[in-house]
C-alpha positions in Angstrom: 31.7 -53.5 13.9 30.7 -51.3 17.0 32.1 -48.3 14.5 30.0 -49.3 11.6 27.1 -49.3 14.1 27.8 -45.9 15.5 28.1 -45.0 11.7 25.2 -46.2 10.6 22.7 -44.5 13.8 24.1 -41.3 13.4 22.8 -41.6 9.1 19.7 -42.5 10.3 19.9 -39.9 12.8 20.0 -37.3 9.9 17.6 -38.8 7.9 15.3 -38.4 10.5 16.3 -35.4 10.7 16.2 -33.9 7.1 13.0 -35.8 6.6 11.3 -34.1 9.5 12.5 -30.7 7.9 10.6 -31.7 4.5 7.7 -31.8 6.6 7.9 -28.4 8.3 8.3 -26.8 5.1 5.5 -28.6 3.1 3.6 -27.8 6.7 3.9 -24.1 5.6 1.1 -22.1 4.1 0.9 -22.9 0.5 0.1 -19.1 -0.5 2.9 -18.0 1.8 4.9 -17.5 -1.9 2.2 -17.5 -4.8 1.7 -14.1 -7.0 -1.0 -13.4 -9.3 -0.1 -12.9 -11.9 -2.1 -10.3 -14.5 -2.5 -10.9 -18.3 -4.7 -9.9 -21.4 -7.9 -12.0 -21.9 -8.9 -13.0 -25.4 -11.3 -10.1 -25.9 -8.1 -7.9 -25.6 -9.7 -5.5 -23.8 -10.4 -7.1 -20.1 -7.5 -8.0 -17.3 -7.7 -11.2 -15.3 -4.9 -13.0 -13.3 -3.5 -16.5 -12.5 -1.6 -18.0 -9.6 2.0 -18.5 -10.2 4.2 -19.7 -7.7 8.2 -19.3 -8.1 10.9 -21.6 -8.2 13.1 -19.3 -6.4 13.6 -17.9 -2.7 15.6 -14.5 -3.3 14.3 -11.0 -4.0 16.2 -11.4 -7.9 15.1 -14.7 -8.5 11.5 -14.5 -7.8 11.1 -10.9 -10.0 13.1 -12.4 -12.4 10.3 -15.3 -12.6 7.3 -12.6 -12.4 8.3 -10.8 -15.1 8.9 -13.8 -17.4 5.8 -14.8 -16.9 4.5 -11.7 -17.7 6.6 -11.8 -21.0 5.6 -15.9 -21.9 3.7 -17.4 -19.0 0.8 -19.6 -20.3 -2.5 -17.7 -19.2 -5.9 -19.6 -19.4 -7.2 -18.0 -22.1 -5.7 -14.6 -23.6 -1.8 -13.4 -23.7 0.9 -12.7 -21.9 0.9 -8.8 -20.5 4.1 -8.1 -22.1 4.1 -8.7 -26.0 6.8 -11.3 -28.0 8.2 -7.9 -29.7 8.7 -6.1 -26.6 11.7 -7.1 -24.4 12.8 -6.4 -20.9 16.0 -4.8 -21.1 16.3 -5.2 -17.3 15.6 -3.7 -14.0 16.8 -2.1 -11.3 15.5 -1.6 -7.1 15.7 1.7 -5.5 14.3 1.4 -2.0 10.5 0.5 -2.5 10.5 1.4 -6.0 11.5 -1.4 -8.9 12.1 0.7 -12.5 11.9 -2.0 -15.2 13.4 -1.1 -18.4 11.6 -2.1 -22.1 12.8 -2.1 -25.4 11.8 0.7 -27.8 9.1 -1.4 -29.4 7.3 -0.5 -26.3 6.4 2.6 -27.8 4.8 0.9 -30.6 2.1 -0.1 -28.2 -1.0 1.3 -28.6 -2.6 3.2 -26.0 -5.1 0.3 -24.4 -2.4 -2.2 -25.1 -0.1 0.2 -23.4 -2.2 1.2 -19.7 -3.3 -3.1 -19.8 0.7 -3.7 -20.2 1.5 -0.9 -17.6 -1.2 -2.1 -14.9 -0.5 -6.0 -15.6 2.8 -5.3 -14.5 2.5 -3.0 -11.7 -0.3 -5.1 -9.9 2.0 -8.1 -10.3 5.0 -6.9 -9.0 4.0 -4.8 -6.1 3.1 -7.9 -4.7 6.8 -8.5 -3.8 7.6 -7.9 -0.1 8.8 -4.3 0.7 7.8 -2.7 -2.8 5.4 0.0 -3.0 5.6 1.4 -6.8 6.8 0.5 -10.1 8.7 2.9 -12.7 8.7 2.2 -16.8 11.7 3.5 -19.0 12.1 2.4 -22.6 16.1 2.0 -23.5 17.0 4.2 -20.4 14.7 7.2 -20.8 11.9 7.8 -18.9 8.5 7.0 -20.1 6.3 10.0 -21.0 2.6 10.6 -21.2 1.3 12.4 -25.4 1.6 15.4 -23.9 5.6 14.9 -22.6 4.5 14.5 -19.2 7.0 12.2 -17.5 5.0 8.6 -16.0 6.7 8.1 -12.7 6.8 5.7 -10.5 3.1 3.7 -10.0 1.4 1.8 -7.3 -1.4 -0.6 -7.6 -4.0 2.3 -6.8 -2.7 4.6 -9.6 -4.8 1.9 -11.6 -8.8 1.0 -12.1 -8.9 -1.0 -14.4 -11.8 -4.1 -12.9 -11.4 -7.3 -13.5 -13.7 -9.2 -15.8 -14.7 -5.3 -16.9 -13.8 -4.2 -20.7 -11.7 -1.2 -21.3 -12.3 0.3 -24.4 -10.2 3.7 -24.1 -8.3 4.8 -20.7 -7.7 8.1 -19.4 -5.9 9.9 -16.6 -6.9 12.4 -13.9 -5.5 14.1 -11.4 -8.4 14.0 -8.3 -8.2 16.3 -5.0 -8.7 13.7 -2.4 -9.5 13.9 1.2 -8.7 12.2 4.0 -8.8 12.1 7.8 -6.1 14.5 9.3 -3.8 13.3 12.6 -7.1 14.3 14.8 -9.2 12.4 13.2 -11.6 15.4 13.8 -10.7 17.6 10.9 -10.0 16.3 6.7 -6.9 17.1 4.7 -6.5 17.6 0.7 -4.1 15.4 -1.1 -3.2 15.0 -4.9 -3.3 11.9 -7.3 -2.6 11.5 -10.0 -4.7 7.9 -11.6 -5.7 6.1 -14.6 -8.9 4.7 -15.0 -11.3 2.9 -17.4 -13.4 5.1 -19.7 -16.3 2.6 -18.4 -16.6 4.2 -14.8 -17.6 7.5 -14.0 -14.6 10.2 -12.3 -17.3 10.2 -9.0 -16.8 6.5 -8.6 -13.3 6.5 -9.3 -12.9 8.9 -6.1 -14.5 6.8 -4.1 -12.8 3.7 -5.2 -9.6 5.9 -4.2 -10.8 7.1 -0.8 -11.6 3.6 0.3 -8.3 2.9 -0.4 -6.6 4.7 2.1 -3.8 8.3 1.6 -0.8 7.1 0.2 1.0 9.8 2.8 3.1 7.9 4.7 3.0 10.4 7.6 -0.7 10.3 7.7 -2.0 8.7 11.3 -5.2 7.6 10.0 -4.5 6.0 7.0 -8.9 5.0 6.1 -11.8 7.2 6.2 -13.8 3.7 6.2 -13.4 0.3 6.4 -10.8 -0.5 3.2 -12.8 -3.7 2.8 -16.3 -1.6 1.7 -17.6 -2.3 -1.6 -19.3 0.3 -4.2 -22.5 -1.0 -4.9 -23.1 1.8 -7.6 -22.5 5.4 -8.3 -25.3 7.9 -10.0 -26.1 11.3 -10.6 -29.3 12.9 -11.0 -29.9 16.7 -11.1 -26.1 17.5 -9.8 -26.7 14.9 -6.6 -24.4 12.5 -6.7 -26.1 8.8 -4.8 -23.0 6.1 -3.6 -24.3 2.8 -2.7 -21.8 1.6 -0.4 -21.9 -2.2 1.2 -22.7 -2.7 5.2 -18.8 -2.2 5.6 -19.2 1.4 5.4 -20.9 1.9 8.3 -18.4 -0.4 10.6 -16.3 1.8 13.2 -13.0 0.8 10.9 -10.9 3.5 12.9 -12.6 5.1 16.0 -10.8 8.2 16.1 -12.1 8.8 12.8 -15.2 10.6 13.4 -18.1 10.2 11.7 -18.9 13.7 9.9 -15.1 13.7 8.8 -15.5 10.0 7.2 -18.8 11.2 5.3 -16.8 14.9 3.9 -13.9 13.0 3.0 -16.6 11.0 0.1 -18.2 15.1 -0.2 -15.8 17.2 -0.1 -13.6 14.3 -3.2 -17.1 14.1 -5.0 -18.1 17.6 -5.1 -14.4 18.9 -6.0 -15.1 17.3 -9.7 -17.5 20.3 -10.4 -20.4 17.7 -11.4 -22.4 18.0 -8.1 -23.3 20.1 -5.4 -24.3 17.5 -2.8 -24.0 13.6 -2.3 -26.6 11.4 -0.6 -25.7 7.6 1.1 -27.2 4.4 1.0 -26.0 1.3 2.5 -27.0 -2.2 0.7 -30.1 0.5 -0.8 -31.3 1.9 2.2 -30.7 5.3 3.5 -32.4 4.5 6.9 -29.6 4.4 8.4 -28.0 6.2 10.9 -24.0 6.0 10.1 -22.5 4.5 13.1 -25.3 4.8 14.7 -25.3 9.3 14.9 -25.6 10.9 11.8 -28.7 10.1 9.7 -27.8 9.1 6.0 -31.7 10.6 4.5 -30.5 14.0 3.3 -27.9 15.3 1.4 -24.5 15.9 2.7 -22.6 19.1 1.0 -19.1 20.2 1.6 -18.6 21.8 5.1 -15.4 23.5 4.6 -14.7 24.2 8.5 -13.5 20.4 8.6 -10.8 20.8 6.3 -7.1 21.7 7.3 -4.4 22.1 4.7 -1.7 20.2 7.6 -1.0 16.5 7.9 1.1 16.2 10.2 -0.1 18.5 13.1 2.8 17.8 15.5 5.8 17.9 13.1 7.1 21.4 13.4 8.1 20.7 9.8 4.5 21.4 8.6 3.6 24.3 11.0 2.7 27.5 11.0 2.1 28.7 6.8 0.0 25.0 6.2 0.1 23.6 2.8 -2.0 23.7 -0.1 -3.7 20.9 -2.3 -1.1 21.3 -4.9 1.6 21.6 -2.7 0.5 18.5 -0.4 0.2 16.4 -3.3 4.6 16.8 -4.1 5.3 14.4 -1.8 2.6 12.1 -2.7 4.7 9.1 -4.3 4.0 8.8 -8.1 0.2 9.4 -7.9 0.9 13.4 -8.4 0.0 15.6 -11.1 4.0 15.6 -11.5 4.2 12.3 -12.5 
């Protein structure tokens, strides 16, 4: 009896036990492991996204999930990114990088299909923890641009593609960017290579893209500004290109930033498109302002090219001495190169 006792305390030991462990888990975030998940609206021709969460707990499982969902999840309106005729062959992780393989139907696609399919995908899975980019092959071969150029691997930035914003037509650029060097002081060229909606004009695509931070992993200082500032709106009137940037802009994101190297990196990107000569600020419609409180926004900034080096990394002995050009600083720059 005393056995059967012993027997039955140490049960409801357990219970206790297990049960108090259902509770720390369902305490958890409930985000901690939801995606969204990216599809075709009804109009064919705008992106929006869903929250999924997975079933699973591993790396396989959960990308397994995403991209069945991204071949016949249930959207709220619209379709799935992937088509019924297209298939996933498979997929394979290198390091940061997940290549996912199609069917050859894939190239049946046409070419709005084709970038929606491409971006739907690429902003769902570099959600994952520890990936960076995406690379597309169709039955083992690279995927390839109408010219032959080779698509490499993508990250979420390659893309702008807004939500709730049509795409009629895409096309692809490659943009001289600039951003903050290891100083802080001076502003160093990089190449990228990014697709973009034929709604939005190539001056706010580059300043879309310098919010967003380098993609050089050796950079120090990754933001020129605050990466949560918002474009209020882009314009150009008689080669002056005006950027209506939210209050954000004008927050001390990164300190060792310094001002007149945050404002060239938005001239020196703007003004390398060849469409104007000079760009003026506002913030929330005003250009009384005086950007972090030294430089007055009422005028119009042009490039100053005594604030731009051609070395990242100032201290690695790897990168001293002959410095490096645009092109040549923009072969290391993941897939967002002219390369591909």
């Amino acid at each position: 009896m005393g056995r059967v006792c012993r027997m039955s305390a140490v049960i409801l030991i357990l219970c206790c036990l297990l049960a108090a462990a259902g509770c720390s888990r369902q305490s958890e975030p409930a985000d901690r492991n939801t995606y969204d998940v990216y599809y075709i609206k009804s109009d064919g021709v705008t992106l929006d996204s869903y929250t999924y969460e997975p079933v699973s707990e591993d790396f396989d499982g959960i990308l397994g999930e995403l991209l069945e969902e991204l071949s016949s999840g249930t959207p709220p309106e619209g379709s799935a990114a992937i088509p019924s005729d297209v298939t996933v062959n498979g997929y394979e992780k290198n390091v940061d990088t997940i290549n996912v393989d199609f069917s050859g139907a894939y190239l049946g696609l046409t070419n709005i299909r084709e970038i929606l399919l491409r971006t739907s995908l690429v902003r769902t899975l570099v959600q994952m923890a520890g990936v960076v980019s995406i690379s597309v092959t169709i039955d083992g071969q690279p995927l390839t641009e109408t010219d032959g150029t080779v698509v490499g691997a993508m990250s979420a930035d390659t893309f702008i593609v807004s939500q709730g914003s049509g795409i009629n037509s895409y096309q692809s650029n490659t943009f001289t960017l600039y951003f903050p060097d290891d100083t802080g002081e001076l502003i160093v060229p990089e190449t990228r290579l990014v697709y973009y909606s034929s709604n939005l004009i190539t001056e706010q695509v580059v300043c879309e893209q310098i919010i967003s931070g380098t993609v050089d992993d050796r950079a120090k200082h990754k933001y020129a500004v605050s990466p949560d500032t918002k474009i209020n709106s882009v314009t150009i009137t008689d080669r002056i290109c005006l950027v209506d940037l939210s209050s954000k802009f004008n927050e001390s994101y990164d300190a060792q930033v310094s001002p007149e190297a945050a404002l060239q990196c938005f001239v020196q990107s703007i003004c390398a498109l060849g469409q104007c000569d000079g760009v003026r600020f506002m913030v929330e419609g005003s250009s009384d302002v005086r950007f972090r409180g030294e430089i007055s926004l009422d005028t119009v900034f042009t490039p100053d090219s005594a604030i731009v080096t051609t070395v990242r990394a100032q201290e690695d002995s790897a990168f001293q001495g002959g410095g490096r050009t645009a092109d040549e600083e923009g072969e290391q720059v993941t897939e967002a190169t002219a390369e591909g």
